[in-house]
FIKOLZA-1660 file (N, C-alpha, C; in steps of 0.1 Angstrom, whole numbers, plus 5000, padded with zeros to 4 digits):
% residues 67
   i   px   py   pz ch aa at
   1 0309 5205 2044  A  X  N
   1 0308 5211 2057  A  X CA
   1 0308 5200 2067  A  X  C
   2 0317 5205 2079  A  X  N
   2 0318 5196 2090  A  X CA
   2 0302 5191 2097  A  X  C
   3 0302 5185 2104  A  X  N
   3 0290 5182 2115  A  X CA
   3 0293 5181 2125  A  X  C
   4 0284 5189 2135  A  X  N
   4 0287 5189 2149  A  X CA
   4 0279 5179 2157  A  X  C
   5 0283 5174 2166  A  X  N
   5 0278 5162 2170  A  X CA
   5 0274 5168 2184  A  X  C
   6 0265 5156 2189  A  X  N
   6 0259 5160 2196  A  X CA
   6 0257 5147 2206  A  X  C
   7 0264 5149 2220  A  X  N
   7 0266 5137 2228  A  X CA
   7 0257 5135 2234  A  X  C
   8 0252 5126 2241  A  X  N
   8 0237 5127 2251  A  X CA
   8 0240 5110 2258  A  X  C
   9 0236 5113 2272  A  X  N
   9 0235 5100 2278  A  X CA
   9 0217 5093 2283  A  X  C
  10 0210 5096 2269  A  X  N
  10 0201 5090 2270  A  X CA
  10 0187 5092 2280  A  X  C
  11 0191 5101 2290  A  X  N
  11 0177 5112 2302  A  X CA
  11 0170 5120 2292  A  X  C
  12 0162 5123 2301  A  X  N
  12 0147 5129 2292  A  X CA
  12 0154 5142 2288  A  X  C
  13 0161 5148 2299  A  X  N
  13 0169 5161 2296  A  X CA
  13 0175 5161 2283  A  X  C
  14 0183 5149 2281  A  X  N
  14 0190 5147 2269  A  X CA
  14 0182 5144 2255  A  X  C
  15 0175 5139 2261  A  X  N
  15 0167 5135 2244  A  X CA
  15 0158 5148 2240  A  X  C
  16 0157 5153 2251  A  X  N
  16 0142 5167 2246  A  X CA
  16 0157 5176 2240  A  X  C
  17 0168 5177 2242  A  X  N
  17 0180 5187 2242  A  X CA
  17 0179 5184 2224  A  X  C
  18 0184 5170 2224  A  X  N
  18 0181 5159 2208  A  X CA
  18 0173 5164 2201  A  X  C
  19 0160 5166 2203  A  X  N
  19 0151 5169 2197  A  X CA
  19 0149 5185 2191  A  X  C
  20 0157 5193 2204  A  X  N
  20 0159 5208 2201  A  X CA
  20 0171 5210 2191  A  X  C
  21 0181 5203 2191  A  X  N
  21 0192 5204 2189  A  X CA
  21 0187 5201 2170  A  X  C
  22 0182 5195 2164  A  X  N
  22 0179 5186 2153  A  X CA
  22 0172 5195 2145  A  X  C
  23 0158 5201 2150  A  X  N
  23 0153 5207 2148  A  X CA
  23 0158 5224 2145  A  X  C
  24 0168 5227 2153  A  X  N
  24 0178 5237 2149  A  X CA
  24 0183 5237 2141  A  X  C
  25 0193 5231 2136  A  X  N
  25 0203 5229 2129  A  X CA
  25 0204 5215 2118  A  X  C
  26 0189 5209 2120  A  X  N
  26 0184 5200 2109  A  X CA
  26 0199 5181 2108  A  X  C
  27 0186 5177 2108  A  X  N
  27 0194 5164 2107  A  X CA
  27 0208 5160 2102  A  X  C
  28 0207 5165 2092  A  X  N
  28 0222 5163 2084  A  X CA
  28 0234 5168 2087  A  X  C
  29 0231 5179 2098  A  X  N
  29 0241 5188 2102  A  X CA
  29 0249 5183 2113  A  X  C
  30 0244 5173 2122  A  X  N
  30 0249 5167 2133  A  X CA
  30 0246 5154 2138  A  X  C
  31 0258 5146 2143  A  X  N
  31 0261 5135 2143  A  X CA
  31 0252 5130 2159  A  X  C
  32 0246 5124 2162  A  X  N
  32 0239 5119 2175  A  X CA
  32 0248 5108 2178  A  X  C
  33 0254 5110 2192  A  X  N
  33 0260 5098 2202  A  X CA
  33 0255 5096 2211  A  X  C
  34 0249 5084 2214  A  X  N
  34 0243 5079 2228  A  X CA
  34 0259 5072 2233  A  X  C
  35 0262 5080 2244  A  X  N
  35 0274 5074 2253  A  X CA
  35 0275 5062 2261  A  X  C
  36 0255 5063 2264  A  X  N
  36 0256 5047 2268  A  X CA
  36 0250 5036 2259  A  X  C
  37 0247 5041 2247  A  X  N
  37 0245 5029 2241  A  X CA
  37 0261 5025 2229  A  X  C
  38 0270 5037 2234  A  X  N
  38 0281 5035 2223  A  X CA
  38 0297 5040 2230  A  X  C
  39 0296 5033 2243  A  X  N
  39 0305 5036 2251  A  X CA
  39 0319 5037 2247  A  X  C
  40 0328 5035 2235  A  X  N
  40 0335 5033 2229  A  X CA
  40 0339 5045 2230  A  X  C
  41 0330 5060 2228  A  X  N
  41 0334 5067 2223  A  X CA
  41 0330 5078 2233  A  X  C
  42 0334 5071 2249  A  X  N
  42 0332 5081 2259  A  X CA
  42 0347 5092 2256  A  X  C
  43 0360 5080 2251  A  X  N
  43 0371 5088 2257  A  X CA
  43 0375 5097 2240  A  X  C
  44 0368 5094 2232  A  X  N
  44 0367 5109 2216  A  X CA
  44 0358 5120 2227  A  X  C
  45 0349 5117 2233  A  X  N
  45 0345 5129 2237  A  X CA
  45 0353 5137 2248  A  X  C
  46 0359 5128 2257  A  X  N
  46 0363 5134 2263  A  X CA
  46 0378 5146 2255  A  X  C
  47 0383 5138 2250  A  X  N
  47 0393 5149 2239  A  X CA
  47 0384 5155 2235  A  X  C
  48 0377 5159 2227  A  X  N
  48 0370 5171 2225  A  X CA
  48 0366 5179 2234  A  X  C
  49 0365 5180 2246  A  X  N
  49 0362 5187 2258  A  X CA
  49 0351 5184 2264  A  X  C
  50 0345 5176 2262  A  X  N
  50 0331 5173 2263  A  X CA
  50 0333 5169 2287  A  X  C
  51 0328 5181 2288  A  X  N
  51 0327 5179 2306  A  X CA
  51 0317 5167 2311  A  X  C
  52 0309 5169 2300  A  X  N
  52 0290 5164 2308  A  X CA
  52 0283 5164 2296  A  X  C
  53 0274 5156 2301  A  X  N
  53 0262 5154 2288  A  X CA
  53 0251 5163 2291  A  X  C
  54 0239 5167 2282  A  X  N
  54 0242 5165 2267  A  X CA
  54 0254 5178 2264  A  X  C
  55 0261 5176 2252  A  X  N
  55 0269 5186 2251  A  X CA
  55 0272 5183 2231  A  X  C
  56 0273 5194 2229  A  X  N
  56 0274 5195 2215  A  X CA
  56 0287 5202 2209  A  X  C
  57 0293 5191 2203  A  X  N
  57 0304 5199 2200  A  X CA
  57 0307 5206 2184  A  X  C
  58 0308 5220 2184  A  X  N
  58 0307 5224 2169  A  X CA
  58 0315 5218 2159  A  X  C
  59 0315 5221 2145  A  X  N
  59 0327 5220 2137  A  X CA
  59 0341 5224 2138  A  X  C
  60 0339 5235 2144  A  X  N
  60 0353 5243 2149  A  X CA
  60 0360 5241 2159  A  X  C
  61 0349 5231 2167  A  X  N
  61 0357 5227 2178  A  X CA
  61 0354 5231 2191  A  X  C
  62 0342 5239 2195  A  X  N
  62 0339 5246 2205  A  X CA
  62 0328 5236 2211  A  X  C
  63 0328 5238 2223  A  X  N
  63 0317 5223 2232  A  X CA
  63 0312 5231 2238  A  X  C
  64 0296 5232 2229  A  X  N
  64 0285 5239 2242  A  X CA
  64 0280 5230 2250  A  X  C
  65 0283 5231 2265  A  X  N
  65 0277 5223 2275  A  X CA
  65 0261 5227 2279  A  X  C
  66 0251 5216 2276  A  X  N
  66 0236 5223 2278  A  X CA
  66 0230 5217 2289  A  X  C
  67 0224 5228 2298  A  X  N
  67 0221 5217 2308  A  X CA
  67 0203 5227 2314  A  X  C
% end
């Protein structure tokens, strides 16, 4: 099974989202990107759709924006 990843630029917004997010759908299920600690991979998110952080994009490809 795929994993859906889960982008975050490192605000408290973002990390408590992290914490919900993990807890949901359990560690193994999804990939954690800090954007600013792994800036490389601002412009994969951007092709995935990713508008804004934190944002989680499924297996199938759908980008829930959480705000």
């Amino acid at each position: 099974m795929a994993k859906s990843i889960f982008y975050h630029a490192g605000c408290p917004v973002c990390v408590s989202a992290e914490q919900d997010i993990i807890e949901l759908i359990g560690s193994g299920n999804v990939e954690v990107v800090h954007l600013g600690e792994d800036k490389a991979r601002i412009a994969e998110a951007e092709r995935e759709g990713v508008k804004s952080v934190p944002a989680l994009v499924t297996p199938n490809g759908n980008v829930l924006h959480i705000n």
